[in-house]
PDB file of the backbone (N, CA, C, O) and the ligand in Angstrom, with CONECT records:
HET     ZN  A 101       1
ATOM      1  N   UNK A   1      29.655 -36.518  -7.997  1.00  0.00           N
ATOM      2  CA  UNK A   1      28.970 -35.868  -6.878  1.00  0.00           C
ATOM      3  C   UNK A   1      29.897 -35.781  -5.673  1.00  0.00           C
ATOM      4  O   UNK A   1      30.774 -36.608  -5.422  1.00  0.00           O
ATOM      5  N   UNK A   2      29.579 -34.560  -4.862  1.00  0.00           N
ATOM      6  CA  UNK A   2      30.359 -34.447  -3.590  1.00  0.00           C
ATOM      7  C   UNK A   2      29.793 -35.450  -2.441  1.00  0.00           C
ATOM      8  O   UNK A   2      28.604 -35.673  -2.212  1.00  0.00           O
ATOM      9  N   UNK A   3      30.579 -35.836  -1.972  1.00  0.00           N
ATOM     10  CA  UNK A   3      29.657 -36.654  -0.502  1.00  0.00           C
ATOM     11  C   UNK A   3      30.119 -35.515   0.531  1.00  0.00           C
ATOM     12  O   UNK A   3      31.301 -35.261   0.763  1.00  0.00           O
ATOM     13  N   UNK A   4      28.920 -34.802   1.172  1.00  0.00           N
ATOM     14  CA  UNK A   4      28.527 -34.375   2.418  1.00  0.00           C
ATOM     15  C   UNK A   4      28.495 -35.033   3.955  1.00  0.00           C
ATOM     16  O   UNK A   4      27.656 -35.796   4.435  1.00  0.00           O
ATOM     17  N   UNK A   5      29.500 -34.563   4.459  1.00  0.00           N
ATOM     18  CA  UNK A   5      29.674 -35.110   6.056  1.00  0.00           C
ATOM     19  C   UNK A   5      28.681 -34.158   7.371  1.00  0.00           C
ATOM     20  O   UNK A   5      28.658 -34.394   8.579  1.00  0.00           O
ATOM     21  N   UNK A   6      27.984 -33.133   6.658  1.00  0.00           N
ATOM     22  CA  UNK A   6      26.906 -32.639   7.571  1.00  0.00           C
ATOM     23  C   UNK A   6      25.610 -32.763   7.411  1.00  0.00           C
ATOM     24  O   UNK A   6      25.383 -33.007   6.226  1.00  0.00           O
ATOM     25  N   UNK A   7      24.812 -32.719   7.933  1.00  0.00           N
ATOM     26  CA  UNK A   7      23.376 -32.623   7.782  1.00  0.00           C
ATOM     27  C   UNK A   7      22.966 -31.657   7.031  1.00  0.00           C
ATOM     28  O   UNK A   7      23.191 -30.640   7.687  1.00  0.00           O
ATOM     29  N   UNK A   8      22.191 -31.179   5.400  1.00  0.00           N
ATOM     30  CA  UNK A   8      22.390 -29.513   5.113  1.00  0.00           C
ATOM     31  C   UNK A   8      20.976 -29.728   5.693  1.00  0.00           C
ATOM     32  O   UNK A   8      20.071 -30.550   5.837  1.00  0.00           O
ATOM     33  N   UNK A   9      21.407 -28.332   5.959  1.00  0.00           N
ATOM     34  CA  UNK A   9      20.179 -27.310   6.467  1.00  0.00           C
ATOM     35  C   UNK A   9      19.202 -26.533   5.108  1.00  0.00           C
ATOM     36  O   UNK A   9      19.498 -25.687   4.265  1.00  0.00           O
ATOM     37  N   UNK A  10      17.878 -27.336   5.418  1.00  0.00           N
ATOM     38  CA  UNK A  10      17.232 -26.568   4.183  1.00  0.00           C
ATOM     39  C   UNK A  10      15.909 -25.960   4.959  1.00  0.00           C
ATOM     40  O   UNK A  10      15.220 -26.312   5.916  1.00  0.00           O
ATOM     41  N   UNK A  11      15.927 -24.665   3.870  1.00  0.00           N
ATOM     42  CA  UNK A  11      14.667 -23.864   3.795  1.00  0.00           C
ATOM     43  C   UNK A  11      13.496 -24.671   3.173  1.00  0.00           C
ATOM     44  O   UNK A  11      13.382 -25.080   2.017  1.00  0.00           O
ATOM     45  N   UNK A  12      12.804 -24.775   4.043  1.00  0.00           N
ATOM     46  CA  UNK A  12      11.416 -25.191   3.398  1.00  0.00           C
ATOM     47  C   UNK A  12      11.215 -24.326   2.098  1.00  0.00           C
ATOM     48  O   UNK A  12      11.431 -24.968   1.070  1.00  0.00           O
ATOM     49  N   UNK A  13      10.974 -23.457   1.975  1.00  0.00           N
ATOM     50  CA  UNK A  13      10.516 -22.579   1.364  1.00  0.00           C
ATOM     51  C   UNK A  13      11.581 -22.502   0.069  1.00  0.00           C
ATOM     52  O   UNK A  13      11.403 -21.636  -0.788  1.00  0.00           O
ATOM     53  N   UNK A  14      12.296 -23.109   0.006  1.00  0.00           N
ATOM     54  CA  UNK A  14      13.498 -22.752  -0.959  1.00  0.00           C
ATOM     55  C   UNK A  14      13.900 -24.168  -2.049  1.00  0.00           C
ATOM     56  O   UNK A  14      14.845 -24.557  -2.737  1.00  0.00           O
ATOM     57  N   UNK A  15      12.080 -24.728  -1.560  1.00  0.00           N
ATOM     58  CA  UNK A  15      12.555 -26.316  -2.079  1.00  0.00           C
ATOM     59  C   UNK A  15      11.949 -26.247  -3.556  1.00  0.00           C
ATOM     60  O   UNK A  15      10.720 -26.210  -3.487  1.00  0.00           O
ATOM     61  N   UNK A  16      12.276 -26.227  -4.461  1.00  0.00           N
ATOM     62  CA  UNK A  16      11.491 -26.135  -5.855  1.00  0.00           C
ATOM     63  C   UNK A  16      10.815 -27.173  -6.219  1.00  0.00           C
ATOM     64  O   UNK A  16       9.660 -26.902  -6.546  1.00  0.00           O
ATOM     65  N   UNK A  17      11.269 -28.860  -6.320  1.00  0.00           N
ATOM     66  CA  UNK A  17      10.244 -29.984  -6.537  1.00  0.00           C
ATOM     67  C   UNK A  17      11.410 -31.220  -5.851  1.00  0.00           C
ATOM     68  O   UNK A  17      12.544 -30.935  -5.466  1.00  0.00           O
ATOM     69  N   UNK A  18      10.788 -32.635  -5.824  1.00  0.00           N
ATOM     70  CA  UNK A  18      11.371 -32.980  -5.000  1.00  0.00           C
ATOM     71  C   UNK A  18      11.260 -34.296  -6.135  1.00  0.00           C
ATOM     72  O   UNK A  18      10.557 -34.204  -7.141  1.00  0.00           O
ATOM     73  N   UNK A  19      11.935 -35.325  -5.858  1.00  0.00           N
ATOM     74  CA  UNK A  19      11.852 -36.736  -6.568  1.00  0.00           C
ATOM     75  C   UNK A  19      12.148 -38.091  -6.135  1.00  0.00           C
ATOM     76  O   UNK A  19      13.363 -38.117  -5.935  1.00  0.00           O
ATOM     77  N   UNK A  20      11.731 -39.027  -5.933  1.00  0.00           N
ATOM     78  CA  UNK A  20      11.860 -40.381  -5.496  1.00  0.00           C
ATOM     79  C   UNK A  20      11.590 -41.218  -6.767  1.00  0.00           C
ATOM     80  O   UNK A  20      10.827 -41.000  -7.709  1.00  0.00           O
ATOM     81  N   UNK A  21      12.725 -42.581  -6.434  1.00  0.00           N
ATOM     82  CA  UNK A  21      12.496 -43.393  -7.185  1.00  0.00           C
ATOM     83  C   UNK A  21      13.749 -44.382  -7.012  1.00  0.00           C
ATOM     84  O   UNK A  21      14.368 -44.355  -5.949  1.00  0.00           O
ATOM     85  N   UNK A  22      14.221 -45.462  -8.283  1.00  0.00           N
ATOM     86  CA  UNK A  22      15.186 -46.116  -8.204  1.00  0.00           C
ATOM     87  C   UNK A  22      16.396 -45.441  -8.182  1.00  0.00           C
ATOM     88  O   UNK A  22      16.765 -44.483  -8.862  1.00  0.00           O
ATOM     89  N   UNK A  23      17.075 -46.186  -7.144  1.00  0.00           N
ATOM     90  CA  UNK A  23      18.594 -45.173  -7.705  1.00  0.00           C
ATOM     91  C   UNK A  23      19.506 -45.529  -8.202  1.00  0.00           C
ATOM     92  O   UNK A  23      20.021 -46.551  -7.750  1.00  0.00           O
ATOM     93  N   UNK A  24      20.110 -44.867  -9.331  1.00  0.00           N
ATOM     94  CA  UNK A  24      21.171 -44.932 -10.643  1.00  0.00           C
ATOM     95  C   UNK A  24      20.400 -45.296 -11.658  1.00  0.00           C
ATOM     96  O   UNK A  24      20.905 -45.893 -12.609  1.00  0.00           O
ATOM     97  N   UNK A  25      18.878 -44.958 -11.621  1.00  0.00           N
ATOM     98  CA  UNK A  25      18.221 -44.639 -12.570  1.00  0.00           C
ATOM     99  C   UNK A  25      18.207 -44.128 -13.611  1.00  0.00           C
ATOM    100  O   UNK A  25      18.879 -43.133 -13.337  1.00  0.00           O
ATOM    101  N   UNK A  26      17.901 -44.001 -14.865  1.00  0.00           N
ATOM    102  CA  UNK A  26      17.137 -42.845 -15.526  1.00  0.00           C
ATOM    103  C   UNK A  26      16.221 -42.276 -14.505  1.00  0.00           C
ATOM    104  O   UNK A  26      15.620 -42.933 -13.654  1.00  0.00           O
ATOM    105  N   UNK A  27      16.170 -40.890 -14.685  1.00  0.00           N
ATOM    106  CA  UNK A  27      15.322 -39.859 -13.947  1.00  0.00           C
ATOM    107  C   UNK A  27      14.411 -38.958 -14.717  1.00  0.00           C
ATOM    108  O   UNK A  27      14.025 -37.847 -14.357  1.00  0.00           O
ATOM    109  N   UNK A  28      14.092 -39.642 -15.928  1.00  0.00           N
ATOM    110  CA  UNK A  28      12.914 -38.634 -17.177  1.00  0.00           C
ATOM    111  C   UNK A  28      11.771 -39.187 -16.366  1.00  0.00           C
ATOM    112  O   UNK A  28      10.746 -39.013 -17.024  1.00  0.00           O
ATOM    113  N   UNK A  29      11.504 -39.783 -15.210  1.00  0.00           N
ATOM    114  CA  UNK A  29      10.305 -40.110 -14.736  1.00  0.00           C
ATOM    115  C   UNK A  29       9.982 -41.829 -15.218  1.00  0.00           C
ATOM    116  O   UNK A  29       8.860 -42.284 -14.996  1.00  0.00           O
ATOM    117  N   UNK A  30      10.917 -42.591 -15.796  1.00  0.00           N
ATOM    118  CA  UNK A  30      10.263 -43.730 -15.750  1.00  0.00           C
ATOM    119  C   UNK A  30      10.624 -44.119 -14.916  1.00  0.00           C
ATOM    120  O   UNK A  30      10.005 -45.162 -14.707  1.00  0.00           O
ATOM    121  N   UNK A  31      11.466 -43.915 -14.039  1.00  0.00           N
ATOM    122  CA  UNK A  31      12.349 -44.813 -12.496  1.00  0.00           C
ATOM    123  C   UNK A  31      11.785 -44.573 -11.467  1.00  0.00           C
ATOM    124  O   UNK A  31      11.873 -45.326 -10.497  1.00  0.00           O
ATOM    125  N   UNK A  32      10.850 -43.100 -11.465  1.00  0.00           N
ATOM    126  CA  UNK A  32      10.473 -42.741 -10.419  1.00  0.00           C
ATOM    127  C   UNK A  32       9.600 -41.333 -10.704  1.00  0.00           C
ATOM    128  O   UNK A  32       9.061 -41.050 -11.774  1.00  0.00           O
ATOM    129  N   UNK A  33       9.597 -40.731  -9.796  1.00  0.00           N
ATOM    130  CA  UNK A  33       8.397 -39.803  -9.879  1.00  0.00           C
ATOM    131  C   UNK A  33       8.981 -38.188  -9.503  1.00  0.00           C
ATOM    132  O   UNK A  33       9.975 -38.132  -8.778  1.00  0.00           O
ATOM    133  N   UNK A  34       8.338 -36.827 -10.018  1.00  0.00           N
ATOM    134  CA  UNK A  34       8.550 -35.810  -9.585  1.00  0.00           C
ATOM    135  C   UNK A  34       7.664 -35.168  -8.967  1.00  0.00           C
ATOM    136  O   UNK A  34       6.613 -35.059  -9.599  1.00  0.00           O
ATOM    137  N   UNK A  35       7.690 -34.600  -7.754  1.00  0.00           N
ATOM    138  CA  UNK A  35       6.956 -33.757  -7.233  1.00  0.00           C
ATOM    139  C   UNK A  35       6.884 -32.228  -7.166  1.00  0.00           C
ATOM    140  O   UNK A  35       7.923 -31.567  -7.186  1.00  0.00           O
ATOM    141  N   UNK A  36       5.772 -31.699  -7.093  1.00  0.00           N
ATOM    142  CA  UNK A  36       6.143 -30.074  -7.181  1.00  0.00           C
ATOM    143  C   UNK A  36       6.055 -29.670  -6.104  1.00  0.00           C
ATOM    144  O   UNK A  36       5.679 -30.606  -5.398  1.00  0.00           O
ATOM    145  N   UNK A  37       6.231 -28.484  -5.335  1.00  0.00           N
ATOM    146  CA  UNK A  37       7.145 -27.751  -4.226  1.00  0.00           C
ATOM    147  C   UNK A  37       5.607 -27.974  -3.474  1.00  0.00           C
ATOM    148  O   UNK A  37       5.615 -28.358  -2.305  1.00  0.00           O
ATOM    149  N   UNK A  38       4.110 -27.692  -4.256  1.00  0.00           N
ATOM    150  CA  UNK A  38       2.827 -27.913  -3.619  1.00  0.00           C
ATOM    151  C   UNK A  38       2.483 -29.106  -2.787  1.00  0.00           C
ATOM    152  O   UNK A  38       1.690 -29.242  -1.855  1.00  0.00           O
ATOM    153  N   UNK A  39       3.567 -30.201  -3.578  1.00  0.00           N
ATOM    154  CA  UNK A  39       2.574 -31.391  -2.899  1.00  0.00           C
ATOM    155  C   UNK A  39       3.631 -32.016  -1.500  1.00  0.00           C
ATOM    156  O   UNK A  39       4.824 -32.034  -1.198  1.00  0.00           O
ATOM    157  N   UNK A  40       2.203 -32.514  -0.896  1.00  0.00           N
ATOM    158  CA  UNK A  40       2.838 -32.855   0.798  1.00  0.00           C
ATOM    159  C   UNK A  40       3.806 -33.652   0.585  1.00  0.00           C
ATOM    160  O   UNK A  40       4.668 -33.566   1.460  1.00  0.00           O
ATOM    161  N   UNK A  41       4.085 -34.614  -0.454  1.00  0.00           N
ATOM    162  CA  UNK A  41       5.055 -35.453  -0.262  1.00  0.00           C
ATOM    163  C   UNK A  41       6.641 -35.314  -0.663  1.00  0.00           C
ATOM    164  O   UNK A  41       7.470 -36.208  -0.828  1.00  0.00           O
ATOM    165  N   UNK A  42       6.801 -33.700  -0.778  1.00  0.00           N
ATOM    166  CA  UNK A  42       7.778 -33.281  -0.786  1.00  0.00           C
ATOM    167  C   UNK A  42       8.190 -32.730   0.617  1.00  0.00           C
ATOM    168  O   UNK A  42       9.391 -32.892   0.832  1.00  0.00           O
ATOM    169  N   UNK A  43       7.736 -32.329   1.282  1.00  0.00           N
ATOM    170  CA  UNK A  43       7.997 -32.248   2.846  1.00  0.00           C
ATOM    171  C   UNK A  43       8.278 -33.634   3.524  1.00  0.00           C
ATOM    172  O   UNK A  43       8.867 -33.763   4.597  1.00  0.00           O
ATOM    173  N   UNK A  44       7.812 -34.586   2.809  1.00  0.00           N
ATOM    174  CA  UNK A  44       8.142 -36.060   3.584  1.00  0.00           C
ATOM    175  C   UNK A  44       9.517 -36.506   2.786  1.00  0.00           C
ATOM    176  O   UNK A  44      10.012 -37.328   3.557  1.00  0.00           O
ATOM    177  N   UNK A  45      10.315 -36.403   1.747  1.00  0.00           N
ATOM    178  CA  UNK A  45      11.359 -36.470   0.890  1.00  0.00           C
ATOM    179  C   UNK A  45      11.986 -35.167   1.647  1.00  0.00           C
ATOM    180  O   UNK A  45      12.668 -35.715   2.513  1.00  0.00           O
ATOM    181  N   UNK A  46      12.130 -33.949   1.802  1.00  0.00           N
ATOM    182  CA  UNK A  46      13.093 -33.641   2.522  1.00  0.00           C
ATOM    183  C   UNK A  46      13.334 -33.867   3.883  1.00  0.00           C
ATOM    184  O   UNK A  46      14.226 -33.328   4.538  1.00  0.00           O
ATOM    185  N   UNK A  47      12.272 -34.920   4.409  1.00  0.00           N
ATOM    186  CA  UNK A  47      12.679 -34.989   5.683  1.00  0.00           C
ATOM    187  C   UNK A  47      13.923 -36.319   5.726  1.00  0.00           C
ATOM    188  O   UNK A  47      14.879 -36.352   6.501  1.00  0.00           O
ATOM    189  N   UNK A  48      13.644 -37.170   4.854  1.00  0.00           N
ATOM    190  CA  UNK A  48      14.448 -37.851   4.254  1.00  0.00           C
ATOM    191  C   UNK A  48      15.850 -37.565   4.354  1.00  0.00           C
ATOM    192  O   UNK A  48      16.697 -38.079   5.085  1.00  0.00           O
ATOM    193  N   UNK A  49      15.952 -36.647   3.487  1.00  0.00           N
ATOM    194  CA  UNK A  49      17.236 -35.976   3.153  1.00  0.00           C
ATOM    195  C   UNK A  49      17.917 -35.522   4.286  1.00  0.00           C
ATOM    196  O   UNK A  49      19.085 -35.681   4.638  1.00  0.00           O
ATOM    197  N   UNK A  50      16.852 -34.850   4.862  1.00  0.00           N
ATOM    198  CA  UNK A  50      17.537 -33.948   6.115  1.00  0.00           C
ATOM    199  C   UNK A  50      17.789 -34.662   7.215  1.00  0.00           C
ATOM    200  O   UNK A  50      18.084 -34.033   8.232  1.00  0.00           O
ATOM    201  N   UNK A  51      17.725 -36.185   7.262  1.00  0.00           N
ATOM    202  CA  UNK A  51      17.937 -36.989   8.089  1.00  0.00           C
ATOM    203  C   UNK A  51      19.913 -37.364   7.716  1.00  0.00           C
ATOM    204  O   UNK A  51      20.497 -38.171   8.440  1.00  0.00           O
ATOM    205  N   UNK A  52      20.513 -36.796   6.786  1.00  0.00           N
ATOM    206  CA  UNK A  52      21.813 -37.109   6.691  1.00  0.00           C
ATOM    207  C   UNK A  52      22.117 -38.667   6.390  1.00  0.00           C
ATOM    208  O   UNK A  52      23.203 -39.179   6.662  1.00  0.00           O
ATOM    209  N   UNK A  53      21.475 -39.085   6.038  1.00  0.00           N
ATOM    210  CA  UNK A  53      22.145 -40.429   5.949  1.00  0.00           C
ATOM    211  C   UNK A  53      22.257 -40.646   4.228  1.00  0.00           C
ATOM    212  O   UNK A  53      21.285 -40.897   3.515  1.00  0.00           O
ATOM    213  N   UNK A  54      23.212 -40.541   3.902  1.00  0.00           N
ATOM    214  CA  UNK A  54      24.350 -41.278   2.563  1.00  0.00           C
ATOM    215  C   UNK A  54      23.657 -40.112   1.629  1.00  0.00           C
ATOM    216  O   UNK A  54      23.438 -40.365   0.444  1.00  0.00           O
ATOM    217  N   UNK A  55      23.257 -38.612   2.282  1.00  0.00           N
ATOM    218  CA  UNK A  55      23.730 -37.543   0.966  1.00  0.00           C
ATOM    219  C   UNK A  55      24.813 -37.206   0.424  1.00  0.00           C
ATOM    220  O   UNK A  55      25.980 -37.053   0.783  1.00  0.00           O
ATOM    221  N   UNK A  56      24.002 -37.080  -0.864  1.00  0.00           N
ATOM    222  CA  UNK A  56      25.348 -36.329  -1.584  1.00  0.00           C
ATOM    223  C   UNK A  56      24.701 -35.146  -2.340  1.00  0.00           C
ATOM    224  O   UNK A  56      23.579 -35.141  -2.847  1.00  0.00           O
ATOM    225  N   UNK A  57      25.616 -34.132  -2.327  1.00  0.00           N
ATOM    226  CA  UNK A  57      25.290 -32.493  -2.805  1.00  0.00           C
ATOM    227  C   UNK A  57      25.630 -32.115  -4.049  1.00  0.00           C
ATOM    228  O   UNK A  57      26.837 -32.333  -4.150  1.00  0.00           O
ATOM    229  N   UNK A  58      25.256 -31.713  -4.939  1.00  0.00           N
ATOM    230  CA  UNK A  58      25.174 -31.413  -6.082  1.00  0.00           C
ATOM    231  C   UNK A  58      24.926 -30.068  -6.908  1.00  0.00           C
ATOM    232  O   UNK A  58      23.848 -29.567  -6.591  1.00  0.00           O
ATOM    233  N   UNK A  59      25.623 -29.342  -7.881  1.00  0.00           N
ATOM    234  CA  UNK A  59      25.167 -27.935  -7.903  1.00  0.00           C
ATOM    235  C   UNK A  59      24.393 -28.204  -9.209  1.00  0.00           C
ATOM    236  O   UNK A  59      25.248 -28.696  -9.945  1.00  0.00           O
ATOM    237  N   UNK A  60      23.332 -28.150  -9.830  1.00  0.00           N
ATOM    238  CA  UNK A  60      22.135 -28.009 -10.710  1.00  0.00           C
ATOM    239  C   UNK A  60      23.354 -27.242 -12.050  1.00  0.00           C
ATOM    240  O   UNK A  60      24.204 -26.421 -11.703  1.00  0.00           O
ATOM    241  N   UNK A  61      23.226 -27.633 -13.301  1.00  0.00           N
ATOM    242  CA  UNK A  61      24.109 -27.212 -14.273  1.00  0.00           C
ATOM    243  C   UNK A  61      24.390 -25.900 -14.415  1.00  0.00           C
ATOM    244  O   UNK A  61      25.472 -25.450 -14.790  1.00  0.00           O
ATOM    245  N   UNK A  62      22.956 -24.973 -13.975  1.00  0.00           N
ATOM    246  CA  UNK A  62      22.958 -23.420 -14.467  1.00  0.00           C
ATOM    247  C   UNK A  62      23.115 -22.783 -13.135  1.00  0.00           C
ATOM    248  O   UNK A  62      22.813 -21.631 -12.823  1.00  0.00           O
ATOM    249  N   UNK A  63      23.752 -23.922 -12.240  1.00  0.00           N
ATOM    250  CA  UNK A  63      24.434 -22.894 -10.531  1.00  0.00           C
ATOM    251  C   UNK A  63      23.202 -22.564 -10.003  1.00  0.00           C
ATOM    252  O   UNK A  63      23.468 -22.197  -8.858  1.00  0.00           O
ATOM    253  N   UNK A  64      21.674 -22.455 -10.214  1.00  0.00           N
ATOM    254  CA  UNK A  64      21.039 -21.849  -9.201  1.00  0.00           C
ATOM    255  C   UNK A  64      20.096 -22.560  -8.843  1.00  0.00           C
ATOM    256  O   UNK A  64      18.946 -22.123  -8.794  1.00  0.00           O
ATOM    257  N   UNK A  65      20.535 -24.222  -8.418  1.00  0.00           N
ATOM    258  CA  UNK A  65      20.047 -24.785  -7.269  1.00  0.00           C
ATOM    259  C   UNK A  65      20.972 -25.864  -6.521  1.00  0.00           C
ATOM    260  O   UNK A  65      21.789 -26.353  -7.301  1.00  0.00           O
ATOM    261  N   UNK A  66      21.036 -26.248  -5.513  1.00  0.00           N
ATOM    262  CA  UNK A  66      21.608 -27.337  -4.874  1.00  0.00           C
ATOM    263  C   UNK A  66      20.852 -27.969  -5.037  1.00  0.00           C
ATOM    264  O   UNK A  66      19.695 -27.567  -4.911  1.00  0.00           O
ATOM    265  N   UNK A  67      21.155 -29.381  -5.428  1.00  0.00           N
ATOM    266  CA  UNK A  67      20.556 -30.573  -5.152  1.00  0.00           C
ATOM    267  C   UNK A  67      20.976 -31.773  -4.498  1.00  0.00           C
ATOM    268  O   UNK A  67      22.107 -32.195  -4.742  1.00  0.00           O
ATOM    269  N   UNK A  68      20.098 -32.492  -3.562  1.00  0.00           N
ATOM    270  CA  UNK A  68      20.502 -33.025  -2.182  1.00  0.00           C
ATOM    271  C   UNK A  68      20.189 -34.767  -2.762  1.00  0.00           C
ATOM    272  O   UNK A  68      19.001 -34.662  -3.069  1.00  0.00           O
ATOM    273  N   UNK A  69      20.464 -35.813  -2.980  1.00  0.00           N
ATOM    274  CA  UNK A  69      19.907 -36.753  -2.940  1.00  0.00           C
ATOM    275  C   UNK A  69      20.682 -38.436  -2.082  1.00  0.00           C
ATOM    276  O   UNK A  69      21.851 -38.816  -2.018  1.00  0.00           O
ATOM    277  N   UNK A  70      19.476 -39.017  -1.591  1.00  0.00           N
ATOM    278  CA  UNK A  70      19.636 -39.727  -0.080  1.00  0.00           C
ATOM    279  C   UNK A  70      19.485 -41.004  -0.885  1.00  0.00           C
ATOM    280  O   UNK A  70      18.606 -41.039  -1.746  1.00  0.00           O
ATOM    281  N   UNK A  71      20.122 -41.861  -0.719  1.00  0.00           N
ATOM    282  CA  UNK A  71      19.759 -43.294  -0.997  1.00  0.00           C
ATOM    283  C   UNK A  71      19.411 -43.799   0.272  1.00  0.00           C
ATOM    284  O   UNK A  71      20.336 -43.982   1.064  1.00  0.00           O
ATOM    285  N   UNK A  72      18.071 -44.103   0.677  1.00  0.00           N
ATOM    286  CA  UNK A  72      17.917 -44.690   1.833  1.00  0.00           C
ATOM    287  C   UNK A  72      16.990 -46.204   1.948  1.00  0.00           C
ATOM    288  O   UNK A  72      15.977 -46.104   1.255  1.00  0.00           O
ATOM    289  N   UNK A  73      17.065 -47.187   2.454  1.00  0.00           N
ATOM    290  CA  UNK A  73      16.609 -48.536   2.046  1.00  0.00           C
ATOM    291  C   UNK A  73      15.949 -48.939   0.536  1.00  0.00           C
ATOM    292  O   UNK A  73      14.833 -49.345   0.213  1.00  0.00           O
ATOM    293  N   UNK A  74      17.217 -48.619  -0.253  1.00  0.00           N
ATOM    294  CA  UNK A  74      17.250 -48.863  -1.917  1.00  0.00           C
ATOM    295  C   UNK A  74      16.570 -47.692  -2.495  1.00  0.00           C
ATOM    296  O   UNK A  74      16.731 -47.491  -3.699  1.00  0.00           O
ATOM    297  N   UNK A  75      15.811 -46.867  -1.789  1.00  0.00           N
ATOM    298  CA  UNK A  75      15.343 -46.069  -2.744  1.00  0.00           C
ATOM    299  C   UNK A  75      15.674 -44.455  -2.603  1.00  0.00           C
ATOM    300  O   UNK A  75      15.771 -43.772  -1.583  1.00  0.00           O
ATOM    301  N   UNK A  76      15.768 -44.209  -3.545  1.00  0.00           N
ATOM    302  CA  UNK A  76      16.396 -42.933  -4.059  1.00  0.00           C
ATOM    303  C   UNK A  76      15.602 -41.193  -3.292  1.00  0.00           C
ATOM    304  O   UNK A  76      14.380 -41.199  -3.142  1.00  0.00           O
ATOM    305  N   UNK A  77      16.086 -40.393  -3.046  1.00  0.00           N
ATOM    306  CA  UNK A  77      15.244 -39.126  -2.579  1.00  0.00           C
ATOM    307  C   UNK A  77      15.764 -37.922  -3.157  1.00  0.00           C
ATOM    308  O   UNK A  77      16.931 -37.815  -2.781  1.00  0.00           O
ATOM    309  N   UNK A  78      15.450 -37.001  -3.871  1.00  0.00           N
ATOM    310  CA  UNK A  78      16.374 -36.021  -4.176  1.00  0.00           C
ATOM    311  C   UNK A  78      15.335 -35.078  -3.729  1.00  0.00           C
ATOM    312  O   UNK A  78      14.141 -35.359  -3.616  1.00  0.00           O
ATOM    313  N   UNK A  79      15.907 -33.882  -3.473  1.00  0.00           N
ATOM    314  CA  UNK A  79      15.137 -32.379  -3.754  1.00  0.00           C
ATOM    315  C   UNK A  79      16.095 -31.333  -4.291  1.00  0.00           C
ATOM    316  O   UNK A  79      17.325 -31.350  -4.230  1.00  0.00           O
ATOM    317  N   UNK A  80      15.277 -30.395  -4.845  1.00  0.00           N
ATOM    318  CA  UNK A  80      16.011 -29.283  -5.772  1.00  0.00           C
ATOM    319  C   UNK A  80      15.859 -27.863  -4.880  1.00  0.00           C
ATOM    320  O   UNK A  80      14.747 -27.334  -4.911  1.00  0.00           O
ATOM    321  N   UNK A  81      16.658 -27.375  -4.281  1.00  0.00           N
ATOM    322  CA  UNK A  81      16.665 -26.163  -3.559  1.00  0.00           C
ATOM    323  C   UNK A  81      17.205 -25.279  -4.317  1.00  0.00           C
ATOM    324  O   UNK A  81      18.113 -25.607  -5.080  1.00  0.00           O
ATOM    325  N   UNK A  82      16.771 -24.062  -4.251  1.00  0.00           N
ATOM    326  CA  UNK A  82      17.137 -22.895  -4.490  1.00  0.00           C
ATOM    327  C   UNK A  82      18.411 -22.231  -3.964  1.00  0.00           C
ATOM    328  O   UNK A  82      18.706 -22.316  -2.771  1.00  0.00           O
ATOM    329  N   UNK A  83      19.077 -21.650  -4.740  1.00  0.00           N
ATOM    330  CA  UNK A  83      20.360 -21.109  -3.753  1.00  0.00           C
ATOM    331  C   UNK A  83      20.339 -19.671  -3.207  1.00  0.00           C
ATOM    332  O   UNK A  83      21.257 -19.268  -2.493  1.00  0.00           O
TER     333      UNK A  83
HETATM  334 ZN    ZN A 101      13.618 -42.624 -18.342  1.00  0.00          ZN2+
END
């Protein structure tokens, strides 16, 4: 993963689902949980993120999403944006 020295700037609207849990997990959902773009607690996970502290940026295998994820007091935050 790249480590990011800016804050990214995300579109609400451009967030596809979001995820919390342990980090350096497995991520099939037993470490932690996925959210879809509907539920409120994906607006509270990118606020997370968008707070800049210890992201790192990531391009999704098939290039058409960034993905942002925050390790912040042990626990893990990712979201999946659209590019
Ligand atoms: Zn698992």
């Amino acid at each position: 993963m790249t480590q990011i020295i800016y804050c990214p700037i995300i579109d609400p609207v451009k967030i596809n689902r979001a995820y919390a849990g342990k980090p350096g997990k497995c991520m099939c959902g037993c470490s932690g949980k996925y959210y879809e773009a509907d539920s409120p607690i994906v607006k509270r996970i990118a606020g997370y993120v968008s707070a800049c502290e210890n992201v790192e940026m990531q391009k999704s295998r098939n290039g058409g999403e960034f993905i942002y994820t925050a390790i912040i007091g042990g626990r893990q935050y990712t979201i999946y944006v659209s590019i």
